[in-house]
N, C-alpha and C positions, 0 to 999 in steps of 0.2 A: 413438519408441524408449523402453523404459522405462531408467531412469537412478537410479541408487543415491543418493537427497538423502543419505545420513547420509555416505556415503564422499565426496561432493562437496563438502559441510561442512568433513569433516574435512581433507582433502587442500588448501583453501582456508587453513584455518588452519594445516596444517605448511608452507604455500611462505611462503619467505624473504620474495619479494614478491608482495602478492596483487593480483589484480585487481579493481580498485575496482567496486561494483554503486550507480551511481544509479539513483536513479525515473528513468530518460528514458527518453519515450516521445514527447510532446504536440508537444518538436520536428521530431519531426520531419515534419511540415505544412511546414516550408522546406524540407527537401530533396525534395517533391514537386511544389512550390509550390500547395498545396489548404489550404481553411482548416478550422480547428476543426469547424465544421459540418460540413462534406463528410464530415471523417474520423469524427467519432460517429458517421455514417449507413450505412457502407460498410465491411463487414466486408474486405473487398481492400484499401480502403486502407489498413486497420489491420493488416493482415498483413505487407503490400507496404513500408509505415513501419517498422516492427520490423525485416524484415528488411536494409532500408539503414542500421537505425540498428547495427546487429550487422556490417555491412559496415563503419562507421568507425572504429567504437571496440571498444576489448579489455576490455568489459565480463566481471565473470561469470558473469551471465545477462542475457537477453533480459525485459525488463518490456514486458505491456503496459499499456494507458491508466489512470490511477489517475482514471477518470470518477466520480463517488459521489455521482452522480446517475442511475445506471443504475440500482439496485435498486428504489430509493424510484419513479423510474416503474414498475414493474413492478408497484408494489402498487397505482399509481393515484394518487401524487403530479403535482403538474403541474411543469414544471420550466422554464426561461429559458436559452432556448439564443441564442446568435450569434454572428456570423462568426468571430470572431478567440480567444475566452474559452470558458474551460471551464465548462460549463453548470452551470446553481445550483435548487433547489428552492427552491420559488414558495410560501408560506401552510403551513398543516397538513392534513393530511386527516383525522388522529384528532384532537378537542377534547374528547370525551366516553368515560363508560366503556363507553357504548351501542355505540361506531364502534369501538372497540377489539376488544368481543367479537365484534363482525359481521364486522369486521375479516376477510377471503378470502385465504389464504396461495396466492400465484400459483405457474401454472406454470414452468417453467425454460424461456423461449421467452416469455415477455408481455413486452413492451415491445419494448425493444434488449437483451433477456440473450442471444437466442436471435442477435442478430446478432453478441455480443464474442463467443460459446462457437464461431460459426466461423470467426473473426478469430483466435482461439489455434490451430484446429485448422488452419486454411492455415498461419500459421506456423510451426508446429511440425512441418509439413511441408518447409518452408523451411529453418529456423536447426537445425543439427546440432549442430555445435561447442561450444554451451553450453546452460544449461539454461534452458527456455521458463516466465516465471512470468506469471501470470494477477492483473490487480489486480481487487481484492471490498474492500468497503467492511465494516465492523465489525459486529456487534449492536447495540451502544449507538448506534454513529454514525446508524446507519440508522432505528434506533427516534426519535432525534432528527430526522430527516428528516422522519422523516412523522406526530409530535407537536408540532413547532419546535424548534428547538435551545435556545432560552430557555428554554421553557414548560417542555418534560423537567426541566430543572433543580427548578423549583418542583414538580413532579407526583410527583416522588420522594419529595419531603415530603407532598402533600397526597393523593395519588394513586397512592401505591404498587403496589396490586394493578392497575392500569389501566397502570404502565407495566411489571408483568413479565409482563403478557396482551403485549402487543406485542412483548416481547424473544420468548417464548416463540416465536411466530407470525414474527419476524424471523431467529431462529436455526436454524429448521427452514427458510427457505428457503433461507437463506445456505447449509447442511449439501448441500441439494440442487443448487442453483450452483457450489457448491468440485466435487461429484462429476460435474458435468458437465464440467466444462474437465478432470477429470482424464479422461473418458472422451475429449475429444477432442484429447490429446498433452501439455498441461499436466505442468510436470515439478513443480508447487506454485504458492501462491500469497501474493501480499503482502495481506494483511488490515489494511485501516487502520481505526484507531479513535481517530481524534484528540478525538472528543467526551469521550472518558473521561479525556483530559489534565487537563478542568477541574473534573471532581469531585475531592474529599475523599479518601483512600485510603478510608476507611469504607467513604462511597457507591459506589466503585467497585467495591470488596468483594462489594457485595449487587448490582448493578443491573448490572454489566458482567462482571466474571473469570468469574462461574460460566459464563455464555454462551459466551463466548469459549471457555474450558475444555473447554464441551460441544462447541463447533465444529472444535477440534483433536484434541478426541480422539475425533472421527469420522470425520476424513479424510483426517490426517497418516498414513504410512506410510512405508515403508523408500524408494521410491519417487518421493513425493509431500511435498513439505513444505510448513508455514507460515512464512513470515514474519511476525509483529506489526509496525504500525507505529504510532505513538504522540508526533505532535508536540508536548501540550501540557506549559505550564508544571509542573504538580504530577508529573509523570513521577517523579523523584529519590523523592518521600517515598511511591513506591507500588511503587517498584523491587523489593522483594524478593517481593510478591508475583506482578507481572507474571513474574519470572523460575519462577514455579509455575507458570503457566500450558501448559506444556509447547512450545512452537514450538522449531523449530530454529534459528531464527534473529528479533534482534530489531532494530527499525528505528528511529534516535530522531531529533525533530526539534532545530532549531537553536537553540530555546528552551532549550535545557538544555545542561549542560558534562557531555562525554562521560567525562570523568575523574569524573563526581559518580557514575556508571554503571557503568561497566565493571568496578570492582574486584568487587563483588556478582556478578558474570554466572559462571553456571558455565563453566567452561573447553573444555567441546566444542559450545559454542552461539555462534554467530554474531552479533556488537553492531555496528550499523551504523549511521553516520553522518557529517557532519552541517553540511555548509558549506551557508551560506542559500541558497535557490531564489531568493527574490524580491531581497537586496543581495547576492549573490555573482554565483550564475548569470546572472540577468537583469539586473542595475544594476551586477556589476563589468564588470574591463576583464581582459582573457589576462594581465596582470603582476600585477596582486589576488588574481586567483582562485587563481594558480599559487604563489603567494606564502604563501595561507592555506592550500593542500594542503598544501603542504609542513610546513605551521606542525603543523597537525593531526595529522598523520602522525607527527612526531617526537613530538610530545607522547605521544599512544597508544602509544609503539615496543614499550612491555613490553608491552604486552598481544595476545599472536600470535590470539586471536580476534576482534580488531579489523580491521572494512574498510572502507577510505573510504568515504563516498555521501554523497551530496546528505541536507539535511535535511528534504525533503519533495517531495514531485514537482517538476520542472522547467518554470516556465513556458512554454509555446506558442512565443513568443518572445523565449525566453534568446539573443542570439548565439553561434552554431556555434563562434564564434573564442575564446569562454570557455571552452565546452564542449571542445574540444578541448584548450584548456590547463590544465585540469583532469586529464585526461587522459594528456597528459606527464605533469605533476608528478605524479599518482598513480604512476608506472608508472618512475621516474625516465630517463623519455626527457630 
């Protein structure tokens, strides 16, 4: 069903209380009892996970898998998958400027794209009630994938035209990816680009926003929204640009103090965040977790565009007993 993102936005930020949106998706592999593998292979079970995960919690939208390793196979990276962890890219596949420009922008359907686009479509078949988002990995991120995430860094000095061949050819597939999941029920999607956390605002400037830029204002609609997401440290001193970027809503990770953010945000744009994935979710206990919602929450109170979430996807196996009391505490059960 198609769904108004900007009125869902806004209506988000006039409730009193709002309904917190973490990354979770990964846990749910317990409530199935299936492990990480099974679930990147099996578009059912990544529909079937969403929708028990929308079964327990009063989420305000339905996320799925923040894999970011989907794409980078799609172009022909190789990637290290097992049982229990969320799968990781393996070496470079571009080292040259030769592999850059031969470099073959894939179909929507090589790899596993063509199995998450209908992993969203059963679910969005499924979850009514709130809005169905699609997780896609960034420009930058993805260019770092299949350059190395080091290497990018130096290449931007030494190799400039060799890594905006790659964003270029990265951003056009991404463009065509986003328009798939919207063609199969997608009501938007969370765009992670935590590579560009660790450049320079400069660097980021030239090698990351224009992409992104281009990526949003191709396929954002009344409709269809972006998320950014953006865990790294340098976030704060590159804030006022990200907030040009145009998304509807922005996503920051636990590296950063949400207060250093949110004064900057325009006022009908969504700033999300930010209790740790790895020491809240998964290393605290229900009286921690519950403890620093709360904490977070008041701190934010002036700002009605502010909504709890996790500061970065939710590990595989965070305890449900956290997760739920995060949950309370957002919601003040």
């Amino acid at each position: 069903m198609s769904r108004n993102m900007k009125q869902w936005a806004a209506d988000l930020i006039a409730a009193p209380l709002k309904k917190p949106l973490p990354l979770l998706s990964f846990p749910c592999v317990q409530l199935m009892d299936v492990t990480v593998e099974q679930l990147i292979k099996d578009s059912a079970l990544q529909a079937k996970g969403m929708k028990l995960v929308a079964e327990r919690v009063p989420s305000a939208a339905s996320v799925s898998l923040m894999d970011l390793s989907v794409e980078s196979e799609a172009f022909g990276a190789s990637i290290h998958v097992t049982a229990d962890e969320v799968p990781t890219v393996v070496g470079a596949l571009i080292t040259e400027e030769e592999e850059a420009d031969a470099l073959q922008i894939p179909e929507v359907g090589a790899g596993r794209t063509g199995l998450c686009v209908e992993a969203i479509r059963k679910a969005a078949q499924e979850i009514k009630d709130r809005p169905v988002l699609a997780g896609v990995i960034g420009p930058y991120s993805l260019a770092g994938r299949l350059m190395d995430v080091s290497e990018i860094m130096i290449l931007c000095y030494d190799e400039p035209d060799m890594v905006h061949t790659v964003m270029e050819k990265a951003t056009a597939f991404l463009i065509s990816y986003c328009n798939a999941f919207r063609e199969a029920g997608a009501d938007g999607v969370v765009i992670a680009e935590p590579l560009t956390g660790l450049l320079s605002p400069g660097l980021a400037r030239e090698f990351s926003h224009p992409y992104v830029q281009k990526l949003i204002a191709a396929v954002q609609t009344d409709d269809f929204c972006v998320i950014y997401h953006n865990c790294g440290d340098n976030v704060p001193h590159m804030i006022t640009d990200l907030y040009q970027l145009g998304a509807l809503g922005y996503h920051f990770g636990d590296a950063i103090n949400m207060l250093d953010v949110l004064p900057q945000a325009p006022k009908d744009v969504l700033v999300m965040g930010n209790i740790s994935p790895a020491n809240s979710f998964r290393g605290g206990t229900p009286e921690s977790i519950a403890a620093e919602t709360k904490r977070l929450i008041e701190n934010c109170s002036t700002f009605s565009n502010f909504v709890i979430s996790s500061g970065c996807d939710i590990p595989p196996q965070s305890p449900w007993e956290n997760i739920d009391a995060f949950f309370r505490a957002a919601t003040g059960e």
